[in-house]
C-alpha positions as a Markdown table, in Angstrom:
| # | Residue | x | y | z |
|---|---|---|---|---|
| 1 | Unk | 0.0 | 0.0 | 0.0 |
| 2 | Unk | 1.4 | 3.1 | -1.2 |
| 3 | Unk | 2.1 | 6.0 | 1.2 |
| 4 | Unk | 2.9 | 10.0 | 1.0 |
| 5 | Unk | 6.6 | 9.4 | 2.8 |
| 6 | Unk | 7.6 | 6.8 | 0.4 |
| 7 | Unk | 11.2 | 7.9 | -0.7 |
| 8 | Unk | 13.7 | 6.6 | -3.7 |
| 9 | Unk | 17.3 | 7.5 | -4.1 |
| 10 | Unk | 16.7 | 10.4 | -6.9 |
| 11 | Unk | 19.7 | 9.6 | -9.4 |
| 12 | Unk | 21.8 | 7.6 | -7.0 |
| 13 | Unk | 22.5 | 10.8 | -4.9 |
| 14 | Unk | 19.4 | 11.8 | -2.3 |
| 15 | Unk | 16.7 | 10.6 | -1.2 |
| 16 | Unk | 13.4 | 12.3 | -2.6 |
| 17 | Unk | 9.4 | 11.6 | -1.9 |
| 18 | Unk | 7.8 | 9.6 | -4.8 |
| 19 | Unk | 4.9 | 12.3 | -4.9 |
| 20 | Unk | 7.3 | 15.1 | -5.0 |
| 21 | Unk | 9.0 | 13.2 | -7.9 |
| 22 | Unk | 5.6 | 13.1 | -9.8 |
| 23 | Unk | 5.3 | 17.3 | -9.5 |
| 24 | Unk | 9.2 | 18.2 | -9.6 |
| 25 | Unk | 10.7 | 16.1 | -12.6 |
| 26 | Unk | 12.9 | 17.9 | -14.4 |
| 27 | Unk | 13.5 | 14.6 | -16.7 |
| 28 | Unk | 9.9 | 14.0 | -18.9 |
| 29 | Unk | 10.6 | 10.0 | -18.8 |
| 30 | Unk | 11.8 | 10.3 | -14.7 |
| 31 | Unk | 14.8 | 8.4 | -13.6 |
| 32 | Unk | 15.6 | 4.6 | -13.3 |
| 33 | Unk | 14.9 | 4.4 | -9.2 |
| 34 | Unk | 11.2 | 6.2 | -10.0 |
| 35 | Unk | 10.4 | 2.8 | -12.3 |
| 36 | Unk | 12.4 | 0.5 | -10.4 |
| 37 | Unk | 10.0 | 1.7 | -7.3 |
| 38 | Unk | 6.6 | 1.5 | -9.2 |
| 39 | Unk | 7.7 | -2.8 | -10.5 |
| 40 | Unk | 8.5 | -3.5 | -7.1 |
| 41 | Unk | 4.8 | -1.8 | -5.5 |
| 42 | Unk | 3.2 | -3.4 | -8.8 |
| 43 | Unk | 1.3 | 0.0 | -9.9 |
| 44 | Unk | 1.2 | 2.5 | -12.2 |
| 45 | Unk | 2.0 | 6.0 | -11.4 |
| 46 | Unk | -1.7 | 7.1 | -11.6 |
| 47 | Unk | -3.2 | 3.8 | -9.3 |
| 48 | Unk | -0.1 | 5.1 | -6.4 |
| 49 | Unk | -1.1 | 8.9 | -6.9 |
| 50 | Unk | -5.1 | 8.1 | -6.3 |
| 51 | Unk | -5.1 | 5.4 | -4.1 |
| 52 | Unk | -5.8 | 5.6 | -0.2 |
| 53 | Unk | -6.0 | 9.5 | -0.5 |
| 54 | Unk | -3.0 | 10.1 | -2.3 |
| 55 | Unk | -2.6 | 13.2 | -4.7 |
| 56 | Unk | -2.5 | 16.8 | -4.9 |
| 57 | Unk | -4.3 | 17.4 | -1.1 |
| 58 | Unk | -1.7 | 15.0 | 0.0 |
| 59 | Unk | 1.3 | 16.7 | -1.5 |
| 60 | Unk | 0.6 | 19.8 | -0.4 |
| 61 | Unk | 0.4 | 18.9 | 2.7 |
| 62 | Unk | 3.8 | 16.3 | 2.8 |
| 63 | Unk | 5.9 | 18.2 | 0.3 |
| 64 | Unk | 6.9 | 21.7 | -0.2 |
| 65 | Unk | 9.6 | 23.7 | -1.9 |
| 66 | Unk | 11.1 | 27.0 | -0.5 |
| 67 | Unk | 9.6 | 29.8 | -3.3 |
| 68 | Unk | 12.6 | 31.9 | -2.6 |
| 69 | Unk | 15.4 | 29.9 | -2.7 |
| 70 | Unk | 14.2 | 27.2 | -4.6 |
| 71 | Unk | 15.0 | 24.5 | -2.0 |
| 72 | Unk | 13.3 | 21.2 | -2.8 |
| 73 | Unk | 11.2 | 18.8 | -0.3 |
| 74 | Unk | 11.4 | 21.7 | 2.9 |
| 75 | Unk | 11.1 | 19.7 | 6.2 |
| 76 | Unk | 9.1 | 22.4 | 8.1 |
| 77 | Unk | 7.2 | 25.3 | 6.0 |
| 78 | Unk | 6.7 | 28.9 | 6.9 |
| 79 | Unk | 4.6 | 31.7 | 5.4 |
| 80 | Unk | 1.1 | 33.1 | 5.9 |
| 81 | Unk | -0.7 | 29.5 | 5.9 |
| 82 | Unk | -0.3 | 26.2 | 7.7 |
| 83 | Unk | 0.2 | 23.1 | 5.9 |
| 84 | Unk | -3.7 | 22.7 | 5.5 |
| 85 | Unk | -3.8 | 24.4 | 2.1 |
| 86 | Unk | -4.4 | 28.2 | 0.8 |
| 87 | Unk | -7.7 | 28.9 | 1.6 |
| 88 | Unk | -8.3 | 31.9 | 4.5 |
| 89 | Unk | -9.7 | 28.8 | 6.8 |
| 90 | Unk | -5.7 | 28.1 | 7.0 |
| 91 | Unk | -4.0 | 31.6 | 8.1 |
| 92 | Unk | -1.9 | 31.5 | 11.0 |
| 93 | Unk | -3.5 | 32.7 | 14.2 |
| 94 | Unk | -1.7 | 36.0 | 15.8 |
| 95 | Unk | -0.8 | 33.6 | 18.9 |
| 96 | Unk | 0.5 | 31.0 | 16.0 |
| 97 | Unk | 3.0 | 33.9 | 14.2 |
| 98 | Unk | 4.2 | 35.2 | 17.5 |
| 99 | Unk | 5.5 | 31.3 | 18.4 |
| 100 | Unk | 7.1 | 30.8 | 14.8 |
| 101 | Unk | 8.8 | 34.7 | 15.2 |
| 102 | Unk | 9.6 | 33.9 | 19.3 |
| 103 | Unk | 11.7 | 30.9 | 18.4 |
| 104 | Unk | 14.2 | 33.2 | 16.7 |
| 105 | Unk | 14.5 | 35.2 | 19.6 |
| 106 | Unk | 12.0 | 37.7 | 18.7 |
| 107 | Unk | 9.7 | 38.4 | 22.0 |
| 108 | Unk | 8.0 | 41.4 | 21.6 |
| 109 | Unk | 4.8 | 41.8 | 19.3 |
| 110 | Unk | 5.5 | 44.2 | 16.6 |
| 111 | Unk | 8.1 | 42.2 | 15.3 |
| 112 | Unk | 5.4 | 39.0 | 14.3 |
| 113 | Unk | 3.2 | 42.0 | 13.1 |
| 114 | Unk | 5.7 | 43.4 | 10.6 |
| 115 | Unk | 7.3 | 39.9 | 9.8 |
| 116 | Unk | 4.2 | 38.8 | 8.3 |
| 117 | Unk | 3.0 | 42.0 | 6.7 |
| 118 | Unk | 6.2 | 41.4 | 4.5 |
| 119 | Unk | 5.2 | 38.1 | 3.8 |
| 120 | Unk | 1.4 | 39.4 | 2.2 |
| 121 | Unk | 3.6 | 41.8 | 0.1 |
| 122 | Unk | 5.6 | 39.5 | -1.4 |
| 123 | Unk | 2.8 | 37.2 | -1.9 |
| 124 | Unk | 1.2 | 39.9 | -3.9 |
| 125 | Unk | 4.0 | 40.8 | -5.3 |
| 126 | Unk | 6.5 | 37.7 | -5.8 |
| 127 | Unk | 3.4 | 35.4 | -5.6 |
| 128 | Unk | 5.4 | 33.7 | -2.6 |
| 129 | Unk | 3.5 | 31.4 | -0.2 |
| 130 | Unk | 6.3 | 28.7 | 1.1 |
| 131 | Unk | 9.7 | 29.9 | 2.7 |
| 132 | Unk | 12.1 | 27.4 | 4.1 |
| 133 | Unk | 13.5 | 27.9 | 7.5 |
| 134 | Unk | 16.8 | 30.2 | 6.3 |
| 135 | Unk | 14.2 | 32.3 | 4.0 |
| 136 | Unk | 11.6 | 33.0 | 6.4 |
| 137 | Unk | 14.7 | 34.4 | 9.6 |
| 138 | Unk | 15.8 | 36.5 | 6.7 |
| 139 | Unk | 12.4 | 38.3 | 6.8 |
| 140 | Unk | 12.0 | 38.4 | 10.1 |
| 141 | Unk | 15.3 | 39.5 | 10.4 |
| 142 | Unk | 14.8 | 42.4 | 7.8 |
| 143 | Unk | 11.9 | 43.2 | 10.1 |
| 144 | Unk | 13.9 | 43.5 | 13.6 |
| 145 | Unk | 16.1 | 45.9 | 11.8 |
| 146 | Unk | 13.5 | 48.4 | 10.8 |
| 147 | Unk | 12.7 | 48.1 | 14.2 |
| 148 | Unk | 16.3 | 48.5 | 15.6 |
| 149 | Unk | 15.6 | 45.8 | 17.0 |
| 150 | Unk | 18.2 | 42.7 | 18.4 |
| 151 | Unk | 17.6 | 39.3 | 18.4 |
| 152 | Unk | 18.5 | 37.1 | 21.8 |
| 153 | Unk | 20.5 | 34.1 | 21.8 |
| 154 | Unk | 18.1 | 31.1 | 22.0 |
| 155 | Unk | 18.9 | 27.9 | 24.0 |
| 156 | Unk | 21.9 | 29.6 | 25.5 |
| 157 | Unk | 22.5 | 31.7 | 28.6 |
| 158 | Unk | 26.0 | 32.4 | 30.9 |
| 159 | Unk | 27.6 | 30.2 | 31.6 |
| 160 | Unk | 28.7 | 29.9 | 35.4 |
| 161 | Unk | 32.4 | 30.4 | 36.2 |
| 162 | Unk | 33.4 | 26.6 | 37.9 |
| 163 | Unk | 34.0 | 26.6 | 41.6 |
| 164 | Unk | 37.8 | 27.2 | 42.7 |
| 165 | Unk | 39.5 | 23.9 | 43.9 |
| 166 | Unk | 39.9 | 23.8 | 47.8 |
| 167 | Unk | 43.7 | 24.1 | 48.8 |
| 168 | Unk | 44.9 | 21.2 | 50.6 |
| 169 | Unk | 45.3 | 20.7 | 54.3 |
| 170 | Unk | 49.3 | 20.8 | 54.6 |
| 171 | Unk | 49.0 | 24.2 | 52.1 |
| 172 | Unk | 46.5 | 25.8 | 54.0 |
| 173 | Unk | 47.0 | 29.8 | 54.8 |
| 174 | Unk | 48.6 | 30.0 | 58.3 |
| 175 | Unk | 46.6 | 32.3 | 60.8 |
| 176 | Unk | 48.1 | 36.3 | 60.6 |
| 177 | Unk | 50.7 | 35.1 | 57.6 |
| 178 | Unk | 49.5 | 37.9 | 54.7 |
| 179 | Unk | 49.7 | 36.8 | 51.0 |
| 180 | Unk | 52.6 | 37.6 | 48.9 |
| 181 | Unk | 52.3 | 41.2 | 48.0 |
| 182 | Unk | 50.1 | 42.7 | 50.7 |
| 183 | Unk | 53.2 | 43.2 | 53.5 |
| 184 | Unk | 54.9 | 45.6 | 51.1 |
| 185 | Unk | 58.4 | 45.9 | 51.4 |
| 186 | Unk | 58.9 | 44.6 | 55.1 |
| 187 | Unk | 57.2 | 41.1 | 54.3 |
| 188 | Unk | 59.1 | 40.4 | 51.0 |
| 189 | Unk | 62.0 | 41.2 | 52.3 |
| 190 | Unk | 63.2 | 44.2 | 49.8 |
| 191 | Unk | 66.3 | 46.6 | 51.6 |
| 192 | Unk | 67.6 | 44.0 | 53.5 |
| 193 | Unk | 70.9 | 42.2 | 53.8 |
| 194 | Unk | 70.7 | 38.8 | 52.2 |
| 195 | Unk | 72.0 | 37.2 | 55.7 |
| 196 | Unk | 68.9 | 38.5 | 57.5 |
| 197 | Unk | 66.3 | 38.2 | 55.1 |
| 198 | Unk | 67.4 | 34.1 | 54.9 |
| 199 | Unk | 67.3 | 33.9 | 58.4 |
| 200 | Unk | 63.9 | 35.3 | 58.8 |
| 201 | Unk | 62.7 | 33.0 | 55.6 |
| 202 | Unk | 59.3 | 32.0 | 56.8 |
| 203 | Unk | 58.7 | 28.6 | 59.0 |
| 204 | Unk | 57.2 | 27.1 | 55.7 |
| 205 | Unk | 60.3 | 27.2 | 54.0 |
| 206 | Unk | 62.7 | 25.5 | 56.4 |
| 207 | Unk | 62.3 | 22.0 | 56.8 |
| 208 | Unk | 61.3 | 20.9 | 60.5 |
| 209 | Unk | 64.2 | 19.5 | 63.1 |
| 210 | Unk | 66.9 | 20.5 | 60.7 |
| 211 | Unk | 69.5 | 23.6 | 60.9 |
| 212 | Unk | 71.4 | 24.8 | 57.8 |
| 213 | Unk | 74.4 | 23.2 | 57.4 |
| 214 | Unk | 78.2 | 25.3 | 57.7 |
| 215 | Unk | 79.9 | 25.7 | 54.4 |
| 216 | Unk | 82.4 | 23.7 | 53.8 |
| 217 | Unk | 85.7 | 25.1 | 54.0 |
| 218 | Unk | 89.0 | 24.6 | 52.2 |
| 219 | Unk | 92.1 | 23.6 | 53.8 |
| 220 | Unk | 95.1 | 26.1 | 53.8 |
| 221 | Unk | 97.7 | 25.9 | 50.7 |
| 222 | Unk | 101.5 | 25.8 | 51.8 |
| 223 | Unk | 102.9 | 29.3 | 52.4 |
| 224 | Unk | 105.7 | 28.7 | 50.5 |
| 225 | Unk | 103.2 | 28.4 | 46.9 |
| 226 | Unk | 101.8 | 31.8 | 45.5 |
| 227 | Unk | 98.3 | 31.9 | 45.1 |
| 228 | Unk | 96.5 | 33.7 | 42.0 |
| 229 | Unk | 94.0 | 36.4 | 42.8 |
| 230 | Unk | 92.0 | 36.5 | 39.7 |
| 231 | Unk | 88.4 | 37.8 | 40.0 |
| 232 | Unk | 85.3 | 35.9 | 39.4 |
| 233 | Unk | 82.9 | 33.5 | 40.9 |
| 234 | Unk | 83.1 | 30.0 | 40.9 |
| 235 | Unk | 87.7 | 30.2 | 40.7 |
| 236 | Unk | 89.4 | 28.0 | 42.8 |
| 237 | Unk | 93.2 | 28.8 | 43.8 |
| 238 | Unk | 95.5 | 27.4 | 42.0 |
| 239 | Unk | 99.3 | 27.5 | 41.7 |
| 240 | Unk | 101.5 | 30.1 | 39.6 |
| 241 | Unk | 104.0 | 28.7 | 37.1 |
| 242 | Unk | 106.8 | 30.8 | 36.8 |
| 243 | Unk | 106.9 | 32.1 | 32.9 |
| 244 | Unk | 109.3 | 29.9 | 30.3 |
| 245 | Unk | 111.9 | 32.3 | 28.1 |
| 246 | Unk | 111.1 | 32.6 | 25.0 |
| 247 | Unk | 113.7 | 31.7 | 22.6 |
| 248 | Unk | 114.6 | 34.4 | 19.5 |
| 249 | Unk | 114.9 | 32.7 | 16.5 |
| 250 | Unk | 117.7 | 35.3 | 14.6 |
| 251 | Unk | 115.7 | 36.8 | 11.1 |
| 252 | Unk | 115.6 | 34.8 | 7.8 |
| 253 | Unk | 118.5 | 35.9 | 5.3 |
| 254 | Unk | 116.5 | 37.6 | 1.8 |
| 255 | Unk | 118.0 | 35.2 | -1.4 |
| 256 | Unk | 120.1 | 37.2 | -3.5 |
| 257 | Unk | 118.6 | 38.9 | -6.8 |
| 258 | Unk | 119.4 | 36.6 | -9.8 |
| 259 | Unk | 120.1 | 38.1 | -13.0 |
| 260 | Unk | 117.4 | 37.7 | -15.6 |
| 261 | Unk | 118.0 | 34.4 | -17.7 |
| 262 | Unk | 117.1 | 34.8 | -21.6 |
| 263 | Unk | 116.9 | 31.2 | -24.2 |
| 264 | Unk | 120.1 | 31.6 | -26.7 |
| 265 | Unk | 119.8 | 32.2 | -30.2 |
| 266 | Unk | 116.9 | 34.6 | -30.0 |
| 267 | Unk | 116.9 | 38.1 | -31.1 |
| 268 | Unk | 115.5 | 40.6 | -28.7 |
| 269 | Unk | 112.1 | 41.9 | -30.4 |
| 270 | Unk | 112.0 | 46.0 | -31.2 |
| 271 | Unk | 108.3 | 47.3 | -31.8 |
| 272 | Unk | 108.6 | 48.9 | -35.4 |
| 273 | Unk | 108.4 | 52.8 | -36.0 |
| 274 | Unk | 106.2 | 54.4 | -38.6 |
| 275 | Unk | 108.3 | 57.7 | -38.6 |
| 276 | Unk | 110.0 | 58.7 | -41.4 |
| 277 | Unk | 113.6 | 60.4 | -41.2 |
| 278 | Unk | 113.3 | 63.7 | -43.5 |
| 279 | Unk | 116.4 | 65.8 | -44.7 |
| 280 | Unk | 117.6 | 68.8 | -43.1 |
| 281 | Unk | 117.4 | 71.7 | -45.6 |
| 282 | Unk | 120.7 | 73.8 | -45.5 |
């Protein structure tokens, strides 16, 4: 038995109603999956579109397609009517419009009111009676606006800072010890010798039963061994070797010039003159 939510994979890609198919075709001969579903039912188009009910009244109120945008098969339709049909038995109710406009954070009245006086005009102008669910917040957005007007976040609110973690029992804030920063100067410890501020370092700091240990000291070098006093931190003393001569190595003798060496049997080469030799006139 055939019914109005009876689907087919339209070309292999999404999934379509079988009525919708019938209206919305852009092929004249339909596709392979609107056949292939017709054999396996065992009726003809026509016996599937009249049977139990089934046909335009039943479109109209399954199917719709977004007269805007042009989106096919819209889930949930908006406009002046409910899915009922055209007739003025069908309108909205003011209490109706004001739900549909609320739900996009629209509360106050005159929004609903203008929304939908927008929607007559384009009906008369446009001849637009179905808006999907983008279309239809992009009137009633256009609306707000002419009524400086802001929407309110639905479903969502502030969210609540999360409680601060308890210290624990061995960190806990000793009775009449301030926070670091609130003793100024004098609890911090700033103009102070670095002796006394360490040992006024806070009971916290020290561990119990224990005192700071001595530094270690070096024993004494011989007297007899000099001792470098070079500066920095982190040297440890250490003994001076007494500097090595330096041996002078007496200066390389310069080679004597040699006398220029020329291949026998040669003649020297003269550039030749162009000048001319001319007599002397007595």
């Amino acid at each position: 038995m055939g019914r109005p939510l009876d689907k087919i994979l339209c070309e292999g890609k999404f999934y379509r109603y079988v009525v919708a198919c019938m209206h919305n075709c852009p092929n004249p001969h339909y596709c392979r999956e609107f056949w292939h579903f017709f054999d396996a039912v065992g009726k003809t188009p026509a016996e599937y579109y009249n049977e139990d009910g089934i046909g335009e009244r039943a479109m109209r109120r399954v199917v719709f397609d977004c007269d805007r945008c042009g989106k096919r098969d819209v889930e949930e339709m908006f406009g002046l009517y409910n899915t009922g049909g055209e007739a003025a038995e069908f309108h909205l109710t003011p209490e109706e419009r004001g739900q549909r406009v609320e739900k996009l954070g629209y509360a106050t009245p005159d929004v609903p009111a203008v929304s939908y006086v927008i929607l007559a005009e384009l009906e008369k102008v446009r001849g637009w009676q179905h808006y999907c669910g983008k279309c239809f917040q992009a009137v009633v957005d256009a609306a707000g606006r002419i009524l400086n007007l802001t929407p309110r976040k639905v479903g969502g609110g502030k969210k609540k800072p999360a409680p601060r973690p308890a210290p624990p029992e061995g960190e806990a804030a000793e009775p009449g010890k301030s926070a670091p920063g609130e003793g100024g100067a004098e609890s911090s410890g700033a103009g102070k010798p670095f002796e006394e501020s360490r040992d006024k370092a806070p009971a916290s700091r020290k561990a119990p039963g224990r005192e700071p240990a001595a530094p270690a000291r070096r024993a004494p070098l011989p007297p007899d061994v000099p001792v470098s006093r070079s500066k920095g931190r982190g040297t440890q003393p250490r003994p001076v070797e007494s500097p090595k001569p330096v041996e002078k190595t007496p200066p390389a003798e310069e080679p004597a010039p040699q006398p220029e060496r020329r291949r026998p049997g040669r003649p020297r080469k003269v550039p030749p003159t162009n000048s001319k030799v001319l007599p002397l006139k007595s």
